[in-house]
C-alpha positions in Angstrom: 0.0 0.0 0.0 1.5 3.6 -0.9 1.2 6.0 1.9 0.9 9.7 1.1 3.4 12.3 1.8 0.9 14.1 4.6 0.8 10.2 6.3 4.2 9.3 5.7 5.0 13.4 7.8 2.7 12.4 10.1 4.3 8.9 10.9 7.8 10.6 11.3 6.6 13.2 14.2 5.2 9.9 15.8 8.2 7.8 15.6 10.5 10.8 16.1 8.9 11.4 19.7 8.4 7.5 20.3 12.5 7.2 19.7 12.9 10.6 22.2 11.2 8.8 24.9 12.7 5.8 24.4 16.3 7.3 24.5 15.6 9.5 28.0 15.0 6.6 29.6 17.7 4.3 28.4 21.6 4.2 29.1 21.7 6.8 26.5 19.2 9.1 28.1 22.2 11.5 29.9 23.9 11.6 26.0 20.9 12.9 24.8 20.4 15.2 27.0 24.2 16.5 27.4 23.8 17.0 23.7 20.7 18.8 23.7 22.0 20.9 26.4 25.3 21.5 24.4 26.1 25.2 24.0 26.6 26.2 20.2 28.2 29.8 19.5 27.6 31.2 16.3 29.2 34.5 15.6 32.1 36.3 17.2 34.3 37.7 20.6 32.7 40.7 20.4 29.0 39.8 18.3 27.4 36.1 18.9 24.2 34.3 19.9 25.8 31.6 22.4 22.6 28.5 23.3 22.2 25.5 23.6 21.3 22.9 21.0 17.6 22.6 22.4 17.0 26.3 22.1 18.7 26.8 19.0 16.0 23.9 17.8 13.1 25.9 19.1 14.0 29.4 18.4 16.2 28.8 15.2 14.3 26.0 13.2 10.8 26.6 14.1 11.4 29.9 12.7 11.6 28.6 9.3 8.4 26.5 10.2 6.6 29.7 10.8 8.2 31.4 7.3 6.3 28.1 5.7 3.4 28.4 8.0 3.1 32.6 7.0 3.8 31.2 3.3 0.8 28.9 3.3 -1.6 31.3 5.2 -1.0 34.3 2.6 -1.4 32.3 -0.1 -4.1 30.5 1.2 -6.0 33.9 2.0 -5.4 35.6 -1.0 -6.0 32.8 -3.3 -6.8 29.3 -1.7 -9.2 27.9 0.7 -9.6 31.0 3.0 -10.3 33.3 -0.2 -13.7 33.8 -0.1 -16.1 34.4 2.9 -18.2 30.9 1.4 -14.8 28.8 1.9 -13.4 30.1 5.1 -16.4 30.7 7.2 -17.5 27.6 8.6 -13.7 26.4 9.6 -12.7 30.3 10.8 -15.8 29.9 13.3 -14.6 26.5 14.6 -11.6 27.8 15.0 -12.4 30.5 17.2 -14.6 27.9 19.3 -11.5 25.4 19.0 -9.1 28.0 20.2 -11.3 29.5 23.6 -13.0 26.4 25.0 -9.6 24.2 25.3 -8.0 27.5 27.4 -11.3 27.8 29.1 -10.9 23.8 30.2 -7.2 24.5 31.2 -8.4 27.5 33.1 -11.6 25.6 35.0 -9.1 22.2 35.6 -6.7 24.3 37.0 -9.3 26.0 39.0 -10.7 22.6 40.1 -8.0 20.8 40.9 -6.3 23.3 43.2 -2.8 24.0 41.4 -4.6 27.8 40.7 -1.9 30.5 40.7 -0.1 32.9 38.6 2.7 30.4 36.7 0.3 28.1 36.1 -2.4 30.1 34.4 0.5 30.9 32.2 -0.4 27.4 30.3 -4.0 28.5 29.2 -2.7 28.4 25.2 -1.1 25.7 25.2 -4.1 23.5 24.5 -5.4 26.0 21.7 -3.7 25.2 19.0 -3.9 22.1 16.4 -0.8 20.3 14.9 -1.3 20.7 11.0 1.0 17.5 10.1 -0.3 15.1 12.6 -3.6 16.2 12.5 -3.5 15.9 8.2 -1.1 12.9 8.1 -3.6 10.7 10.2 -6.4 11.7 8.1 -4.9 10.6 5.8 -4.5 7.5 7.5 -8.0 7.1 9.5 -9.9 8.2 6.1 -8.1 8.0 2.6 -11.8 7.8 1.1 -13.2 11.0 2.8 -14.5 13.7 0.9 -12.1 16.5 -0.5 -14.2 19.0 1.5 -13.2 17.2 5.1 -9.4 17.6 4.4 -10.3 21.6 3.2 -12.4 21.7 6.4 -9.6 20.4 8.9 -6.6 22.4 6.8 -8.2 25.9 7.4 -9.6 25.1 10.6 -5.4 24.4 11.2 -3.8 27.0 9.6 -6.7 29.4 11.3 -5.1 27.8 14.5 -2.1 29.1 13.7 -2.7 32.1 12.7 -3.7 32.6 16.5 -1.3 30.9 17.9 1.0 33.9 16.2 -1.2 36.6 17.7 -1.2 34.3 21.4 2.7 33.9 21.1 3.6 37.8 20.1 1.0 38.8 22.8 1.7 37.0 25.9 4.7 35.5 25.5 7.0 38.4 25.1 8.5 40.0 27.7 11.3 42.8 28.5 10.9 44.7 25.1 13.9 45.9 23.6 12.8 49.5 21.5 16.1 49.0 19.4 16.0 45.6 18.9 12.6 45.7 17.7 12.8 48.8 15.6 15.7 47.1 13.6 13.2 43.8 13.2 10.7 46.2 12.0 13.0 47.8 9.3 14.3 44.5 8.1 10.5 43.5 7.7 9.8 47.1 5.7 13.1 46.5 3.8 11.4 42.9 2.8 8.0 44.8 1.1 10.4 47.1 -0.6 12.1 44.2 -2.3 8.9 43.0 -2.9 7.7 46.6 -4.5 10.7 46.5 -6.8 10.0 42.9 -8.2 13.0 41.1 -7.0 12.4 37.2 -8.1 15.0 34.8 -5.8 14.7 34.8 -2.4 18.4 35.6 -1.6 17.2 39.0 -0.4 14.6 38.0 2.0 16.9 35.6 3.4 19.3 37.8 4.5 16.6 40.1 5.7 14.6 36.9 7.5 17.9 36.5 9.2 18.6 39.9 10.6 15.2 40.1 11.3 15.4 36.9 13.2 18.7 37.9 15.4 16.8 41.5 15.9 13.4 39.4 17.3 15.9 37.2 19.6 17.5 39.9 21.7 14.0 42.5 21.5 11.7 40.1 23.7 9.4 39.4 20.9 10.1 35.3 20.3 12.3 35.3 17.3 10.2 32.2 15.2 7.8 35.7 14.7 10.5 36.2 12.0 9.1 33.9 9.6 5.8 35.0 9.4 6.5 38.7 9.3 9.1 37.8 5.9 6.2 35.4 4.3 4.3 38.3 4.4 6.6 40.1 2.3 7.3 37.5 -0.5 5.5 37.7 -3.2 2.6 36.0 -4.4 2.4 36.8 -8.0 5.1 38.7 -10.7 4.3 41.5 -12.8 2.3 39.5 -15.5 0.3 37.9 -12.8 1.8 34.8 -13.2 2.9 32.9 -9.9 6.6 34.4 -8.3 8.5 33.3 -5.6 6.3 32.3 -3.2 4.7 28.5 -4.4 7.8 28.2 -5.5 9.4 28.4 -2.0 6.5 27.2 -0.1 6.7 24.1 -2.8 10.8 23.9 -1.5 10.3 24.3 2.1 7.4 21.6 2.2 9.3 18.5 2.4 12.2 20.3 5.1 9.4 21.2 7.5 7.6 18.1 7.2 10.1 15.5 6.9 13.4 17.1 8.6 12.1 20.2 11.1 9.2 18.9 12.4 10.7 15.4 13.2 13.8 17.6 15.1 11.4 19.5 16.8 9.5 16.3 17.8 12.9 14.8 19.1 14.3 17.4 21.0 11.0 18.2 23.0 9.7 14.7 23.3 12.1 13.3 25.8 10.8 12.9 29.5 10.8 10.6 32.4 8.6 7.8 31.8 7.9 8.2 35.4 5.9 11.4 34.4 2.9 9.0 33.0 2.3 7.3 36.6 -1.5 8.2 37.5 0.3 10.3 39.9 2.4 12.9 37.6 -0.5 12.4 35.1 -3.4 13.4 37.9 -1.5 17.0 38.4 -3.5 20.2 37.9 -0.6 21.5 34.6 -1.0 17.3 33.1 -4.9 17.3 33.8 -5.5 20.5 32.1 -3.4 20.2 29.2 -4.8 16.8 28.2 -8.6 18.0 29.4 -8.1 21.1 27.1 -6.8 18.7 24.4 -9.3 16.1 24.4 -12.5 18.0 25.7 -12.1 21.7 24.8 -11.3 20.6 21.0 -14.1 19.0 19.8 -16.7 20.9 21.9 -15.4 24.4 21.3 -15.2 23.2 17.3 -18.3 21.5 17.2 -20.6 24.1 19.5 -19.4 27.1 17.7 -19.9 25.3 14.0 -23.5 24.6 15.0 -24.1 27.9 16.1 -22.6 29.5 13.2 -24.5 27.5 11.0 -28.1 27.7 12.7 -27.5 31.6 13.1 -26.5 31.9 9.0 -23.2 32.5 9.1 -21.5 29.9 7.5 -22.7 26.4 5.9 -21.3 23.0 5.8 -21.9 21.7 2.6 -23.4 18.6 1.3 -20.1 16.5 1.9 -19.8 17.3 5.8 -22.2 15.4 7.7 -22.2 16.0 11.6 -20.5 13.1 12.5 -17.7 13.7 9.6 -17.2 16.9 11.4 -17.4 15.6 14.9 -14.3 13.1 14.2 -12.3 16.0 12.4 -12.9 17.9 15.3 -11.4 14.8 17.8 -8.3 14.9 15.2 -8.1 18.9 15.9 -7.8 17.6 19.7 -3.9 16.7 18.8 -2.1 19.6 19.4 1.3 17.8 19.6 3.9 20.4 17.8 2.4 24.0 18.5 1.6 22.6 22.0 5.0 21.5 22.6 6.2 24.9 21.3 4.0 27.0 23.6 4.3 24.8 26.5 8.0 25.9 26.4 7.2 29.8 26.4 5.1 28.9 29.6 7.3 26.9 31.5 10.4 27.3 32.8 10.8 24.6 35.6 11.6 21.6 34.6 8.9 19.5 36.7 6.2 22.0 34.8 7.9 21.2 31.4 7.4 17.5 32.3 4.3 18.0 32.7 3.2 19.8 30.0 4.4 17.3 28.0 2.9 14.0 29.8 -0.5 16.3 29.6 0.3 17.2 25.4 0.8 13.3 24.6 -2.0 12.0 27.0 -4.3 14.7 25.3 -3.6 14.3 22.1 -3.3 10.2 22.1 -6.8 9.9 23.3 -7.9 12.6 20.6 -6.5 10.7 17.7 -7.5 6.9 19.6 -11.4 8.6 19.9 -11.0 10.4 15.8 -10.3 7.2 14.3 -13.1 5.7 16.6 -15.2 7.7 14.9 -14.0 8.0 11.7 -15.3 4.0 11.5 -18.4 5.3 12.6 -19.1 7.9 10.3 -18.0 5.3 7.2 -19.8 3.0 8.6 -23.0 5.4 8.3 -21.9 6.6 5.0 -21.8 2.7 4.2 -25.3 2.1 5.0 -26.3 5.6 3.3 -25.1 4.3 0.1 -26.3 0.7 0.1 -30.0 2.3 1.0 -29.4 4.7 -2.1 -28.1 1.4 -4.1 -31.5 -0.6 -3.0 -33.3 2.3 -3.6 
């Protein structure tokens, strides 16, 4: 059987966090760590950026995942799936619903369970966002026969996702602004739409730019992976004959990097923990409860309450392809949140117990989320099963 690029990317984040695991708690678990913790000093005596490997993962790589990210949404917007108020409605609404009522879970665990105060509050995003390559690799997987319209559904609903997971990260987790710093981000950023204005073709421009904006965003406050999005911005979508420019082309070259070489990396460096930290113990602690609650839960109700809403009140329409129950397991896939919640876990969390269990909470969460999607996933074929022999005998 062939598997598809989006389940083959969605097989390597799994295996990529299955071998981090299994390497923390071997003989080789202090190696990976030492190397993960290994300082790497790029630059020199008097100018350099000095941090470890893990951080130099997070802040240096997933910033080229967000210039592929920003790629995707712009052309998405301004000429894809999100184009037109018909297209984008339904999954912009779920979105919204997907985004609040996972943070509003993490909130009322927290508040349940006792663990309320100020640090860990700080966690209340990291539950809101939905892992694009997981999510679309094990549709892939669950349903290969689904319509065309579920995998346009669960895309934007994604990249909707991460387009406020960007607003959440610049908002709340910045701190200790930098004016200069910034303002010399900002400038490389301008510089990038005046390349743009004057119809430069390669990207060896914004490169240069994406990189001093990048070192500008990691000593201002603002997290640096900001970078990419603010340069895909800037690339253009189209040339002067209207014809497509730079950006398919480099979305097109980035595609297999991100899924097959950054996302795995990512997945490694951020995967390893203590298997201790899944006793019912570690796993019954306010940060692990809410995480996984806001994961499992908040997903598919904020998704599927704020769909039904939208579409009883007018506002946006499902289409004759998207049954309730299609929906309903599409919204159980949004429920894994591995990558982005990963990511925002670490802009929460310092501590190292806290990280631990952000990321016992991320893997229970989203494991039971994609366990319950392909659950039903057989139920909605099942239905569509007996839909078409009824039609058949008809």
């Amino acid at each position: 059987m062939k598997i598809s690029s989006d389940a083959l990317g969605g097989l390597m984040l799994l295996a990529s966090a299955v071998v981090a695991l299994v390497l923390y708690n071997s003989p080789l678990g202090p190696l990976y760590r030492d190397i993960l913790s290994a300082k790497l000093t790029v630059g020199f005596d008097v100018a350099n950026i000095s941090k470890p490997l893990f951080l130099w993962i997070n802040d240096g790589l997933m910033a080229i995942f967000f210039l592929y990210v920003g790629l995707e949404v712009k052309r998405e917007v301004l000429v894809g799936k999100l184009s037109s108020w018909e297209r984008a409605s339904l999954p912009l609404f779920a979105a919204i619903g997907g985004m609040a009522a996972p943070a509003l879970v993490y909130v009322l665990v927290i508040l349940l369970t006792g663990g309320l105060d100020a640090s860990s509050l700080n966690g209340w995003a990291i539950p809101a966002a939905t892992d694009i390559a997981f999510a679309i690799g094990l549709l892939a997987l669950f349903a290969a026969k689904a319509p065309p319209a579920a995998k346009i559904f669960l895309l934007a609903l994604a990249i909707f996702d991460d387009i406020g997971a960007i607003v959440i990260i610049a908002v709340f987790y910045s701190s200790g602004l930098s004016l200069l710093s910034l303002s010399i981000a900002i400038v490389a950023v301008a510089a990038a739409f005046f390349v743009n204005r004057i119809g430069e073709k390669t990207f060896a421009p914004y490169a240069f730019l994406f990189l001093i904006a990048w070192v500008a965003l990691l000593k201002s406050g603002v997290h640096a992976t900001l970078a990419g999005v603010m340069i895909a911005m800037a690339v253009p979508l189209k040339d002067s004959s209207g014809q497509p420019a730079l950006l398919e082309k480099l979305e097109h070259d980035l595609k297999d990097w991100v899924v097959f070489v950054i996302m795995p990396v990512f997945a490694f460096a951020n995967s390893g923990l203590p298997l201790a930290s899944f006793s019912l113990a570690n796993l019954m602690t306010p940060i692990s409860l809410a995480v996984a609650a806001g994961l499992f839960l908040g997903k598919p109700i904020g998704i599927m309450a704020s769909a039904w809403i939208a579409e009883k009140l007018g506002l946006a329409s499902r289409g004759p392809d998207l049954d309730w129950s299609l929906v309903f397991a599409l919204s159980m896939l949004a429920g894994i949140g591995f990558t982005m919640s990963l990511f925002i876990g670490g802009l929460a969390f310092d501590a190292e117990a806290s990280a631990n269990a952000v990321r016992a909470g991320v893997m229970v969460g989203s494991l039971l989320s994609g366990l319950s999607a392909l659950v039903m996933f057989r139920v909605w074929q099942a239905k569509s099963a007996r839909g078409t022999a009824q039609v058949q005998r008809g």
